[in-house]
C-alpha positions as CSV (number, residue, x, y, z in Angstrom):
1,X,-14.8,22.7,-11.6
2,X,-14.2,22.8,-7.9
3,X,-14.0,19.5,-6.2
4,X,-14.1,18.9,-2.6
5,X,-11.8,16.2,-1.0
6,X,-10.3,15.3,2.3
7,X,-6.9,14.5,3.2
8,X,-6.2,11.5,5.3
9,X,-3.3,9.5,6.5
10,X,-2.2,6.0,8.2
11,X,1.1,6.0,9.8
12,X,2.4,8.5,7.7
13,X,1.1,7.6,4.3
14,X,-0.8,9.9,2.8
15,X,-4.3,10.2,0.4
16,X,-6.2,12.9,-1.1
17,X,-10.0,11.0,-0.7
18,X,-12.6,11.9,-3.6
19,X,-16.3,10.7,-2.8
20,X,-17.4,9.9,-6.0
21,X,-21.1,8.9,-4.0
22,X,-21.1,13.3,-4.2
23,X,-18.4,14.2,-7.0
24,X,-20.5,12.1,-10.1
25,X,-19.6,13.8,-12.8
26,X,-16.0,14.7,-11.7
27,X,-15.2,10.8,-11.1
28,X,-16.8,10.0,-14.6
29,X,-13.8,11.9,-16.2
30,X,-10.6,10.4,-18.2
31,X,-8.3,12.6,-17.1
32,X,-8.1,11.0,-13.9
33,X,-4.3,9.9,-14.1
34,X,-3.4,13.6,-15.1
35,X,-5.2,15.1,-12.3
36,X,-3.5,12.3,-9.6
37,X,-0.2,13.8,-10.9
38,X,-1.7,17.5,-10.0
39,X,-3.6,16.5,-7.0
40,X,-0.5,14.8,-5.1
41,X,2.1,17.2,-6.2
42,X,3.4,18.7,-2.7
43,X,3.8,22.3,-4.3
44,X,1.1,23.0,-6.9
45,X,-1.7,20.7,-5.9
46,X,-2.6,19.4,-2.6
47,X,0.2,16.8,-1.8
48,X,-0.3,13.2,-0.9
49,X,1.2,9.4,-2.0
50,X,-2.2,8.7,-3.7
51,X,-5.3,9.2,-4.3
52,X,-8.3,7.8,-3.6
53,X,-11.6,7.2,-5.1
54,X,-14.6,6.1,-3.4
55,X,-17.2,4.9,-5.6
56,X,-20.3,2.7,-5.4
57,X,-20.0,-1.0,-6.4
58,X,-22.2,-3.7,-7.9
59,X,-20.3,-6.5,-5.8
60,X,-19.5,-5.1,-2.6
61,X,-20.6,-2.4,-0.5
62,X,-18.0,0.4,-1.7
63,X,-15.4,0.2,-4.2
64,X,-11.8,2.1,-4.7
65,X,-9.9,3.0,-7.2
66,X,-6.3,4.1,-6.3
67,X,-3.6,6.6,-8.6
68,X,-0.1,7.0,-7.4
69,X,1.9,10.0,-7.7
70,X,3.1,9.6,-10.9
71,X,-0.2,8.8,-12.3
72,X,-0.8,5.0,-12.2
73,X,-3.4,3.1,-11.3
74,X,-2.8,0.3,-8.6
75,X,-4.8,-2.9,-7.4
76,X,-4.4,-1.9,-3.4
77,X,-3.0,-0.2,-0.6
78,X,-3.4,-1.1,2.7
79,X,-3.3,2.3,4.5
80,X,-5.5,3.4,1.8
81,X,-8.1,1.0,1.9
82,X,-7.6,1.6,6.5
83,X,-8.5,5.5,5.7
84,X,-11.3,4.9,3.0
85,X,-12.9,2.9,6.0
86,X,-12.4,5.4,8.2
87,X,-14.3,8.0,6.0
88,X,-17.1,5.6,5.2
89,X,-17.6,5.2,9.2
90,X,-17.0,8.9,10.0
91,X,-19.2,10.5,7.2
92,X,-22.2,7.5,8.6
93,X,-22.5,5.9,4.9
94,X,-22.2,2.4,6.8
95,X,-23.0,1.2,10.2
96,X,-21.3,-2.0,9.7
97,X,-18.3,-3.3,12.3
98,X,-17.1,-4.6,8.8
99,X,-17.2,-2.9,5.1
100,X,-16.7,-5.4,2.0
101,X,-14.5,-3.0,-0.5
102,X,-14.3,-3.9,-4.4
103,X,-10.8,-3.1,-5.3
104,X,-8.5,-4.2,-8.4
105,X,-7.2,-6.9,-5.8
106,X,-10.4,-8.6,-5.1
107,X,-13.0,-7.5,-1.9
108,X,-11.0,-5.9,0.8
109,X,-13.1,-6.6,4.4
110,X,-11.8,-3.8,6.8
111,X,-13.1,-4.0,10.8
112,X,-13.4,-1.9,13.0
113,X,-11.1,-2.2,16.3
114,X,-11.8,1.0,18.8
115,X,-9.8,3.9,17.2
116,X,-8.0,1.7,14.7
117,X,-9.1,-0.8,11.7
118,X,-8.0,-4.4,10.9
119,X,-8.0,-5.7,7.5
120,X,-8.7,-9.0,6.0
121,X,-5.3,-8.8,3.4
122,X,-6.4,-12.4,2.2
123,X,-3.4,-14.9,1.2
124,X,-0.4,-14.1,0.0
125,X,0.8,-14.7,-3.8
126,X,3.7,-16.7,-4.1
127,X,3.7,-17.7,-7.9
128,X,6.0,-15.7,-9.8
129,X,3.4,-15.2,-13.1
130,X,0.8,-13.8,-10.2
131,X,3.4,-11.7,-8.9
132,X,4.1,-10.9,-11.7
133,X,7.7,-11.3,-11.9
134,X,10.0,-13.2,-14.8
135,X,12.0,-14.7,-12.1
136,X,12.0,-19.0,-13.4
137,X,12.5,-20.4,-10.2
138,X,9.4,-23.0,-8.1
139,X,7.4,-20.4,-5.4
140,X,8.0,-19.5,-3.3
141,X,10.8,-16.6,-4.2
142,X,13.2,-16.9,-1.3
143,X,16.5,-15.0,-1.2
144,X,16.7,-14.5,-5.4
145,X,20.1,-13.1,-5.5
146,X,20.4,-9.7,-7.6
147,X,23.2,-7.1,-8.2
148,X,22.4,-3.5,-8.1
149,X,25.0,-0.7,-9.3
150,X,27.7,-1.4,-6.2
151,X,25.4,-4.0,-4.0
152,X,24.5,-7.8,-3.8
153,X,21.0,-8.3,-2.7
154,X,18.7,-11.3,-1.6
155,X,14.9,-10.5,-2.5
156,X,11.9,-12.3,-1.3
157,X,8.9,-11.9,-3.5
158,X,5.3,-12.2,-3.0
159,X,2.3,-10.3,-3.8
160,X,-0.5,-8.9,-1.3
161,X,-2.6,-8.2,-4.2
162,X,0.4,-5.5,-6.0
163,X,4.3,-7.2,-5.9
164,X,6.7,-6.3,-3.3
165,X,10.7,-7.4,-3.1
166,X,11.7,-7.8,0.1
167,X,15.1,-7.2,1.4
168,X,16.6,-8.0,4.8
169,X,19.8,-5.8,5.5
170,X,22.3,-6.6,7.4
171,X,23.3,-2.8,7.7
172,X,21.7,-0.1,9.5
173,X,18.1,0.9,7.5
174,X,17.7,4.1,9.0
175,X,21.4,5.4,7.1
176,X,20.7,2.9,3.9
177,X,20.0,4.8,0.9
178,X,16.9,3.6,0.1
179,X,16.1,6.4,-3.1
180,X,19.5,5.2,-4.7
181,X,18.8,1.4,-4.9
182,X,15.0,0.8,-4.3
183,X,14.3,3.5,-7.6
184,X,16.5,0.7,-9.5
185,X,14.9,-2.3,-8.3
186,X,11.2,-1.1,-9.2
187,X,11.9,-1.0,-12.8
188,X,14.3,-3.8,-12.6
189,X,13.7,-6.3,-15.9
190,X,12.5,-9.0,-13.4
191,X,9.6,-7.2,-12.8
192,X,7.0,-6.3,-16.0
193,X,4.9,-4.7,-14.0
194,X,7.5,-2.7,-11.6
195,X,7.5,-3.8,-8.2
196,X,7.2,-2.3,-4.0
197,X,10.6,-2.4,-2.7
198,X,11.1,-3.0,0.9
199,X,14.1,-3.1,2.7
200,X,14.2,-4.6,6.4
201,X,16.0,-4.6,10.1
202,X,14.9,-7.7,12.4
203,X,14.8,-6.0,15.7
204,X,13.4,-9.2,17.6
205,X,11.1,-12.2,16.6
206,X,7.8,-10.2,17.3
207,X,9.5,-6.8,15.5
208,X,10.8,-5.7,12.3
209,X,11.7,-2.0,10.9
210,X,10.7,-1.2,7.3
211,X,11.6,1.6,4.8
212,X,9.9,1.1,1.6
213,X,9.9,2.3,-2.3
214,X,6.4,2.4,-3.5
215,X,6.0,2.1,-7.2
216,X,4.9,5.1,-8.7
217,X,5.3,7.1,-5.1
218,X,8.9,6.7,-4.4
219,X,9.6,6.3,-0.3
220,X,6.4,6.7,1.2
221,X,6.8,6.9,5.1
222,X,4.4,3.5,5.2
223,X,2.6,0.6,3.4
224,X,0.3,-1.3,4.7
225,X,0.9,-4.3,1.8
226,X,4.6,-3.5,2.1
227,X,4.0,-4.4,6.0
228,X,2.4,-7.5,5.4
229,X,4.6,-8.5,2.5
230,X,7.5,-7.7,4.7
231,X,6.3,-9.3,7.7
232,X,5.3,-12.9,5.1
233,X,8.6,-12.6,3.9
234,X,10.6,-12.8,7.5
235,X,7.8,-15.7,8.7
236,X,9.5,-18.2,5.7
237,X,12.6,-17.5,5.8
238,X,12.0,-18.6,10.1
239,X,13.4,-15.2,11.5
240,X,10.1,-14.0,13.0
241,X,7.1,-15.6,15.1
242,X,3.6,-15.2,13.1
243,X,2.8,-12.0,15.0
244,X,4.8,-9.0,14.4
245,X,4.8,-5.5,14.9
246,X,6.3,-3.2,11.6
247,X,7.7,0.1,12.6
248,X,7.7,2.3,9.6
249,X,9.1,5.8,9.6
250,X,5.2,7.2,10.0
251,X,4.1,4.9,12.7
252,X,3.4,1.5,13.6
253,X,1.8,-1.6,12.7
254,X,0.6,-5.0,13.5
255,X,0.5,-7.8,11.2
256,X,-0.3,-11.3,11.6
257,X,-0.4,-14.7,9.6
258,X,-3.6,-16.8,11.1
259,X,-4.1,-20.5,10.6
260,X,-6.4,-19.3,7.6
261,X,-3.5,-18.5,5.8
262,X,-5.3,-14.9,5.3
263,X,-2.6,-12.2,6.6
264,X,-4.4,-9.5,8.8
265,X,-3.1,-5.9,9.7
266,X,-4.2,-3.8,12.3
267,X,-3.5,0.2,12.2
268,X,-4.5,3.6,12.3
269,X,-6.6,6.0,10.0
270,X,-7.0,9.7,10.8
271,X,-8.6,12.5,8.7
272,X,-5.9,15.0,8.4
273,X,-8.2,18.3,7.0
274,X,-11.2,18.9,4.3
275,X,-10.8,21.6,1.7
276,X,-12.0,22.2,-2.5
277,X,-9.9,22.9,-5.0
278,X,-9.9,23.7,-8.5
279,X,-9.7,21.3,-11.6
280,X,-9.7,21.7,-14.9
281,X,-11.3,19.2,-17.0
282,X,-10.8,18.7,-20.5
C-alpha cells in the first residue's frame, strides 16, 4: 500500500502527518505502532520525532492521534498539534481563526497569529496521581531531590496533559549530557508511566534555554509541552515573570501563564516537503 504524507516541523521538532480524512483504510489498521517505528526511522523510513494522525472527530472539529519513535502512543505534543493546524489551514479543511482538536489530553484550541499559531495548553497538572508520578509528597512537586549515576538533581513535576520533570542547572546546558542522564530519569521508578525530561538555563526573568528528553523520542530539538512545563516550573519556584520566551536548540518560543490559569504558547509550524511511500500491512 502506498500512503501519502507530508513532513512538517515546529522549531525543530519533527512529524510525519497522515490525513486519515484521505488515507481510510490505512488509518483503520493495527499495526500502527509498528509502522511509527518504520515511518520515523532516519535511515529506512522517512525520519521524524512522531507521527501524526489526523482524523475526524465526534467532539471536536479534528482529532490526533500521536506515536513516538519508539512506537508509543501519547496524549499531546505541542508542536504537533501547532503543525496539524497548520495543515488543516493550508490544505482549506477549516476556515476557522481557531480549530477545536480532540486529543488523548482533552480539546486542544490552536489560533491562528499571522505566520505562527497560539495554543490554548489549558491548566497545568500539579497532582502527583494525574501526573502520574509515585512521588508521596502535597502538589505541587517543587525541587523533589533525586540521585542519578554520579549527580544530585532537583525535579519539578507537572503535567501539560503528558508528565515532564523539570530541572534547573546550574551548569552550562549547551555542554550537559543530556542522552546520559535524561534516558535514566524517563524510566526512573517515580514515574509508571515514563516521564519528558527537561533540563533548564535561566538566561533572564523573561528567558529560559531548554534541552529536552522526550519519552519514547529521546532529545528532540523542541517540545512545545516541555516549553510550557518548563516555563510553569521556573514561574513557582519565582525565578521568572509570567511571560517567557524558551529557546530550544530548533527555534524559539513564547509561553505565557494568563490570569485564567490556562498556559498559552505561541510558535511556528512549517511544511517541510510531501512525498508516498510504501507500507506493508499485515
Amino acid at each position: 500500500m502506498y500512503i501519502d504524507f507530508v513532513k512538517m516541523q515546529g522549531t525543530g521538532n519533527d512529524f510525519v502527518l497522515i490525513d486519515c480524512l484521505q488515507n481510510v483504510e490505512f488509518c483503520k489498521t493495527k499495526d500502527l505502532s509498528q509502522i511509527a517505528r518504520y515511518l520515523c526511522d532516519r535511515r529506512f523510513g522517512v525520519g521524524a520525532d512522531q507521527i501524526l494522525l489526523l482524523r475526524p472527530s465526534d467532539k471536536a472539529d479534528f482529532m490526533m492521534d500521536i506515536y513516538n519513535a519508539d512506537g508509543s502512543q501519547v496524549e499531546m505534543c505541542g508542536n504537533g498539534i501547532r503543525c496539524i493546524a497548520r495543515y488543516i489551514w493550508d490544505k482549506g479543511l477549516s476556515k476557522g481563526e481557531i480549530l477545536n482538536i480532540e486529543t488523548l489530553a482533552g480539546i486542544i484550541r490552536p489560533k491562528k497569529e499571522g505566520n505562527l499559531v497560539s495554543v490554548d495548553m489549558g491548566e497545568p497538572i500539579f497532582l502527583p496521581d494525574l501526573i502520574p508520578t509515585t512521588i508521596n509528597t502535597n502538589p505541587p512537586i517543587v525541587d523533589y531531590p533525586i540521585h542519578v549515576l554520579d549527580k544530585d538533581f532537583k525535579i519539578t513535576c507537572l503535567s501539560m496533559g503528558n508528565p515532564h520533570a523539570v530541572i534547573v542547572l546550574d551548569e552550562e546546558i549547551d555542554s550537559f549530557d543530556v542522552v546520559k542522564y535524561g534516558s535514566i530519569i524517563e524510566t526512573h521508578s517515580l514515574f509508571p508511566k515514563r516521564i519528558n525530561v527537561e533540563f533548564i538555563n535561566i538566561v533572564d526573568r523573561n528567558t529560559i534555554k531548554m534541552r529536552v528528553w522526550e519519552r519514547g523520542s529521546g532529545e528532540t530539538l523542541a517540545c512545545g509541552t516541555g516549553a510550557c512545563a518548563s516555563a510553569v516550573a521556573c514561574m513557582i519556584k519565582g525565578l521568572v515573570e509570567k511571560d517567557v520566551e524558551v529557546r530550544l536548540r530548533g527555534g524559539n518560543l513564547y509561553i505565557s501563564w494568563a490570569q485564567d490559569k490556562h498556559v498559552y504558547m505561541k510558535g511556528p509550524a512549517e511544511e517541510v516537503f510531501r512525498g508516498r511511500i510504501k507500507i506493508d500491512i499485515h
